[in-house]
C-alpha positions in Angstrom: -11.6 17.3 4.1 -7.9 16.2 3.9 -5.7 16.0 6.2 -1.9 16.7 5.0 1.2 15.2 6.4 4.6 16.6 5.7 7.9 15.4 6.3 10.5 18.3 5.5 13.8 19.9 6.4 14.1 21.8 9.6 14.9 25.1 7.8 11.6 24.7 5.5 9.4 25.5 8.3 9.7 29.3 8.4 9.1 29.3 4.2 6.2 26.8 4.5 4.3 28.5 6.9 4.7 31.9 5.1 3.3 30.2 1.9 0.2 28.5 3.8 -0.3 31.5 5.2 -0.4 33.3 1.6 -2.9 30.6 0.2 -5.3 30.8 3.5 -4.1 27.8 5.4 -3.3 28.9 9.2 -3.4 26.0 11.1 -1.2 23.6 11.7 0.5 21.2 14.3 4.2 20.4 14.3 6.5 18.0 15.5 10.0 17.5 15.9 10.8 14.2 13.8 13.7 12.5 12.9 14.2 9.7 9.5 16.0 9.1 6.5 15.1 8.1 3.4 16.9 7.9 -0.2 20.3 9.3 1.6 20.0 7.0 4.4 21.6 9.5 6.9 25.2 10.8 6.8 28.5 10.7 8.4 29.8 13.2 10.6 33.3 14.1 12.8 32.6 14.8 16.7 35.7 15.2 18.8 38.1 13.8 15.7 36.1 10.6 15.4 33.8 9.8 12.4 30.3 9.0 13.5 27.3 7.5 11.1 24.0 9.5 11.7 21.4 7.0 10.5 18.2 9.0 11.2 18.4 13.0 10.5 16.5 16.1 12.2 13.3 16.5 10.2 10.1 18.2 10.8 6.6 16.7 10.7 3.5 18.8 9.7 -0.1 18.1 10.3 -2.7 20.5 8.3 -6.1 19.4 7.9 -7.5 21.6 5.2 -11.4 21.6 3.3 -11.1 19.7 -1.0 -11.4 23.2 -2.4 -7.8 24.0 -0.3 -6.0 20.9 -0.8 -4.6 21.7 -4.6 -3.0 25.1 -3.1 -1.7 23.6 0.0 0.0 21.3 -2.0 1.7 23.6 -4.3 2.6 26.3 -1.7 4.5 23.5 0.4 6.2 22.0 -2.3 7.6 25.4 -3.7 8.1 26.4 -0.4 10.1 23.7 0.6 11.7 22.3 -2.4 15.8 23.1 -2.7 16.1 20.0 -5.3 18.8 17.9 -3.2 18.1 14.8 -1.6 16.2 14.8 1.9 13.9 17.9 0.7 10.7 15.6 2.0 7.6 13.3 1.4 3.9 14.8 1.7 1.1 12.4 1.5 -2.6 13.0 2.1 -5.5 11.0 4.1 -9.0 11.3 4.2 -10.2 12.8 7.3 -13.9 11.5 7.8 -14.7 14.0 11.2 -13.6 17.2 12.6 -14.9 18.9 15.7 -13.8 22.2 17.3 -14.1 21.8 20.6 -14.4 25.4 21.6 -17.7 25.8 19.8 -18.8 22.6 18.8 -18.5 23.3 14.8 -18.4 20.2 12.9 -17.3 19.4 9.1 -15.7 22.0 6.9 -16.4 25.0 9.2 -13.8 23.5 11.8 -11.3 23.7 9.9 -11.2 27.2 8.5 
């Protein structure tokens, strides 16, 4: 199992979650982040005066999905999400050693899915 972090534009949500959903993947957690990275933030005009925004809105996503999900995951987020400017996102991926639905008790692969 894998779990799959995602750090993406605010208006990729809505598109991301459609193509999870497409490729079986329905659960997820979300977060409202902020961060920069290569365009180390921008600058903006509020009330006539130029102010520096150093960290922008972002999203974070969590999805822990089984090996045989991973590969499509990973493609339906990157298409989804991709726009090809700057600030489009990072995804990594960690090992998850454990999962455990508490509802029912399920453990391993079936508490995910």
């Amino acid at each position: 199992m894998k779990l799959i972090t995602a750090v993406l534009q605010t208006s990729a949500l809505g598109p991301v979650k459609s193509a999870l959903a497409e490729v079986g993947v329905a659960g997820m957690t979300i977060y409202d982040a902020k961060g920069h990275g290569t365009q180390t933030g921008k600058v903006e005009v509020y009330r006539s005066q130029r102010v520096k925004v150093d960290f922008l809105p972002k999203i974070s996503l969590e999805i822990v999905v089984t090996d045989e999900k991973l590969d499509a995951a990973l493609t339906a987020i990157q298409e989804a999400a991709r726009t090809g400017a700057i600030g489009d996102g990072k995804i990594w991926v960690t090992d998850v050693l454990q999962v455990i639905r508490v509802r029912t008790g399920e453990t391993g692969p079936t508490a995910v899915e």
